[in-house]
C-alpha positions in Angstrom: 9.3 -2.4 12.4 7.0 -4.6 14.0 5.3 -7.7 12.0 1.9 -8.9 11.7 -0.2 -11.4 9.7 -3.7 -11.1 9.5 -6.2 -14.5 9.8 -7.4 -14.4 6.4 -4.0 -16.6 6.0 -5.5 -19.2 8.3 -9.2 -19.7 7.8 -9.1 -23.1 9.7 -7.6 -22.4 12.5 -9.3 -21.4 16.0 -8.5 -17.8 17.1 -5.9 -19.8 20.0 -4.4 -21.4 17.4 -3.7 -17.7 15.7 -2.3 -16.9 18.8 -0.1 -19.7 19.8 1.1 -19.8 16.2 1.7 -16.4 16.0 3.9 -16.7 19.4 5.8 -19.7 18.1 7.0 -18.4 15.0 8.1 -15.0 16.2 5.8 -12.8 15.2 4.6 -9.1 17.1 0.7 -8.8 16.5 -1.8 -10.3 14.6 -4.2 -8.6 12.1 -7.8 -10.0 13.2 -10.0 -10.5 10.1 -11.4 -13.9 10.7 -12.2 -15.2 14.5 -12.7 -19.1 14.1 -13.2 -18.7 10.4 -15.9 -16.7 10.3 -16.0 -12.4 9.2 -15.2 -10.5 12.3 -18.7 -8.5 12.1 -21.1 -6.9 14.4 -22.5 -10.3 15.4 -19.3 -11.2 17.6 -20.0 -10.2 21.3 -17.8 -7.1 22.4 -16.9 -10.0 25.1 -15.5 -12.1 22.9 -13.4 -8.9 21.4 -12.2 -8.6 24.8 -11.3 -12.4 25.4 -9.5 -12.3 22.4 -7.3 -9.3 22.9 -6.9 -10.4 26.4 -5.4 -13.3 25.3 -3.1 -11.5 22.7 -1.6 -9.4 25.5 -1.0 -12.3 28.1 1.0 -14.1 25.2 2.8 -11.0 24.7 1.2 -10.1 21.0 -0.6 -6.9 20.2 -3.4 -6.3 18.2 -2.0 -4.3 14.8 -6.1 -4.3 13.4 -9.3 -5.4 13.2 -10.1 -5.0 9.6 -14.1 -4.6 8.3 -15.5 -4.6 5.0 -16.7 -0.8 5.3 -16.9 1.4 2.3 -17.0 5.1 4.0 -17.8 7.3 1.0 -21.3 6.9 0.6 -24.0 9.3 -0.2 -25.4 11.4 2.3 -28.8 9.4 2.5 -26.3 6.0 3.6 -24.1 7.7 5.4 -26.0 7.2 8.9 -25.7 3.4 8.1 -22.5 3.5 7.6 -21.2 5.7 10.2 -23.3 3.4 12.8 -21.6 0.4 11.4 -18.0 2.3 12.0 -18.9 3.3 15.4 -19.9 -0.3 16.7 -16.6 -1.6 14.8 -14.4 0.9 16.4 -15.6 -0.1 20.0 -15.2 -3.5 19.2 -11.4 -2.4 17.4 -11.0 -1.2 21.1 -12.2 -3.9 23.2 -9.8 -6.1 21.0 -7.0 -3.3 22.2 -6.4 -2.7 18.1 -4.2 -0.2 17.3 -6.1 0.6 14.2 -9.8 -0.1 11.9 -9.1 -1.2 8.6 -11.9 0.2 6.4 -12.1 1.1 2.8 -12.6 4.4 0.8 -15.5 2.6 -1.7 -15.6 2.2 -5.2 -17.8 5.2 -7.3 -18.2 6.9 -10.7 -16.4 9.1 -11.4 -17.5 13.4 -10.6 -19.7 11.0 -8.1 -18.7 14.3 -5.2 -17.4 10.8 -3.3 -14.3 13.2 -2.3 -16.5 15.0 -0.1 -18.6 11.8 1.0 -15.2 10.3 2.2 -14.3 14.0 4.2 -18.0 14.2 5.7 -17.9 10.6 7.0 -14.3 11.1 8.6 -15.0 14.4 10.1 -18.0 13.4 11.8 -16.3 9.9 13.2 -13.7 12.1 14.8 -15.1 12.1 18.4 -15.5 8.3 18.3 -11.9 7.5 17.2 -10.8 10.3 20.0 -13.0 8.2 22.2 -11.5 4.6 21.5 -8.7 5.5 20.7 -8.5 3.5 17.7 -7.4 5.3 14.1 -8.8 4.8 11.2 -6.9 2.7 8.1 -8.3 3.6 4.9 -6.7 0.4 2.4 -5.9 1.5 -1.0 -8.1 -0.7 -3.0 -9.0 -1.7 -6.7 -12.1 -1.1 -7.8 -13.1 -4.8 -7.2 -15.9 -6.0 -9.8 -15.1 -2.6 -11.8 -11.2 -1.4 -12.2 -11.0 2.2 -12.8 -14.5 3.5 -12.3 -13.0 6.0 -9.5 -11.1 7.5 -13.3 -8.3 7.7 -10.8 -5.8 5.5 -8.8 -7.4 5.1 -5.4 -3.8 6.2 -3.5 -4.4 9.5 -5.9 -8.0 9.9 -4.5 -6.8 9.8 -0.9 -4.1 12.0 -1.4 -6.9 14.6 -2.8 -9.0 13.9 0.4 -6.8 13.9 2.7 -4.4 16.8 1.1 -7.8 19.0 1.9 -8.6 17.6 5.3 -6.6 17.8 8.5 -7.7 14.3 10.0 -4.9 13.0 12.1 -7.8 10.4 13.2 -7.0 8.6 10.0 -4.7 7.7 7.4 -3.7 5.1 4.9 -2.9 1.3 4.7 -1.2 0.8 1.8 -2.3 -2.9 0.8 1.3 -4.2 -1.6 -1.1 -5.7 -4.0 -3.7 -3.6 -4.8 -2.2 -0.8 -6.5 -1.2 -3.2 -9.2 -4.9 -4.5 -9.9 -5.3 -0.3 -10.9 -1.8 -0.4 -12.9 0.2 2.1 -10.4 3.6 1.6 -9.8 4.8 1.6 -6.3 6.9 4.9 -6.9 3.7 6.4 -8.0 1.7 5.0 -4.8 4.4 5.8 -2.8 4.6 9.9 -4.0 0.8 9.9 -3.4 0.2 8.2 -0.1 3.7 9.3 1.9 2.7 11.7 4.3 -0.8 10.4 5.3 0.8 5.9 5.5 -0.2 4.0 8.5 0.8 0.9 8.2 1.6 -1.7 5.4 0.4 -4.8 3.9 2.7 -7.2 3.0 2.4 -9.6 0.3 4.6 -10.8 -2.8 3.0 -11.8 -6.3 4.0 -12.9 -9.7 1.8 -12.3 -12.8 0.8 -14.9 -14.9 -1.1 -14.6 -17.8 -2.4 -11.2 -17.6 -3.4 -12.2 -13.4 -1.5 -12.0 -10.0 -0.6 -14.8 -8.7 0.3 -15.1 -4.5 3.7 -16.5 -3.6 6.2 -16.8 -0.5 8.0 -13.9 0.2 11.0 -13.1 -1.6 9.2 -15.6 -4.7 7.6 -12.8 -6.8 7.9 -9.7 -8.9 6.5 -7.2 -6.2 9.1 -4.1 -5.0 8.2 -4.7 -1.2 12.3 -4.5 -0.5 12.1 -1.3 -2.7 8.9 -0.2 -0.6 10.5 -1.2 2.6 13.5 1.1 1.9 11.1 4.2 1.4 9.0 3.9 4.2 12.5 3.6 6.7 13.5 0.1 6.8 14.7 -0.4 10.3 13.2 2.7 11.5 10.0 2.4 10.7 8.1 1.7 13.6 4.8 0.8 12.4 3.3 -2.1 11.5 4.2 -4.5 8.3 1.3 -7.1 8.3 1.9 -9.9 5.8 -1.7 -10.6 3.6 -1.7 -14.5 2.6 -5.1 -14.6 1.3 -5.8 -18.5 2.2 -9.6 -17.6 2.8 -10.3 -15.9 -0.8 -7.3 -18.4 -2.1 -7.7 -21.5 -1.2 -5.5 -23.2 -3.7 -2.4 -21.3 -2.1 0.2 -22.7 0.7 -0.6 -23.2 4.0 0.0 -20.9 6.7 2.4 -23.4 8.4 4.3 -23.4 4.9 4.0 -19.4 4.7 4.5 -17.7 7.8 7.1 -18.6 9.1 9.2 -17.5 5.9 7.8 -13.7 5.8 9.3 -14.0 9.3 12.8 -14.9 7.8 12.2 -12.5 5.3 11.4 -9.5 7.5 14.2 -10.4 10.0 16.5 -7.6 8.7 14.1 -5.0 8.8 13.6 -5.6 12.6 
């Protein structure tokens, strides 16, 4: 198992600082979300992608993702949009050496057809993930601003895409969290999303008062040693990227106070 955290746990610091903390505390990659604070968009230069991931390799880190705020099932009159926003993320995904783009399936209506939007938009990115090299992550998500408009779980409306395609260019990131927003169990997530799972998001949460709460590892009432048992434990080889949403959180600990402890946590699993 090899462990990640990505930079939406430390909005402050510089993208060196990711990288020399992540070196000091022992970690394998980093998950780039912010660069210097800031969205990793299309505005940073495909230099700067390269810098960055040059720098990751000469400390001895690789790059687990670069995550975006996609939504890939879209209508067919977005879909051009979209796909030219996945394309110019997936180079830069590659100059950063990223094993993976994190992008998400989209929030719709349900009997919206967004099934087939989602297997449209992946079959025609094929070439340009064969071309990068980079695979495409689809989180499992909430609904953000609306839970349950899908009228299903999202892991249950990937496992119906992808159950229908045969896309080896993509597959899931199953996010801890999220399922929970939606009411799934992990058991349930885990029966839906098993044969088509990427890599994981780590995180641990308690629930207070009807809303989730982040917490240190080990802290809260999320199954991730339950989940980590499942996907192999010590033989899983993919990544386990621990979420500490600092940026969107900023009431939480520290990274300093944080990361190191998933660390400790994850030890076993190693």
């Amino acid at each position: 198992m090899k462990l990640a955290f990505s930079t939406l746990a430390c909005p402050r610091w510089t993208w060196p600082e990711a990288i020399k903390k992540a070196t000091e505390f022992g970690y394998d990659g980093i998950e780039w979300r912010l660069v210097d604070g800031q969205f990793v968009d299309h505005n940073l230069p495909l230099t700067s992608a390269r810098e960055i991931g040059a720098a990751c390799r000469n400390s001895g880190l690789a790059v687990a993702a670069l995550d975006t705020s996609i939504d890939l099932a879209v209508p067919a009159s977005g879909r051009p949009e979209i796909l030219s926003q996945t394309r110019q993320m997936l180079r830069m995904a590659h100059e950063f050496g990223a094993e993976f783009l994190r992008v998400f399936p989209g929030a719709f209506p349900p009997a919206s057809g967004a099934d087939q939007w989602l297997r449209e938009a992946l079959d025609q990115l094929r070439p340009d993930v064969r071309d990068t090299g980079v695979r495409l992550a689809l989180e499992l998500h909430d609904s953000r601003d609306a839970p349950g408009i899908r009228g299903m779980s999202c892991s249950q409306f990937l496992a119906d895409v992808f159950a229908s395609l045969d896309c080896a260019e993509a597959g899931v990131q199953w996010d801890l969290g999220n399922p929970y927003l939606e009411g799934e169990s992990a058991e349930v997530t885990w029966a839906n999303i098993r044969p088509w799972l990427l890599y994981l998001q780590v995180k641990d949460m308690v629930n207070e008062g009807g809303s989730w709460t982040y917490v240190p590892m080990g802290h809260g009432q999320l199954p991730v040693r339950d989940v980590l048992s499942w996907v192999g434990g010590r033989g899983f080889e993919g990544w386990a990227s621990f979420e500490w949403e600092k940026y969107w959180n900023p009431g939480i600990a520290e990274p300093e106070q944080v990361l190191p402890g998933y660390i400790d946590f994850m030890n076993e699993y190693r």
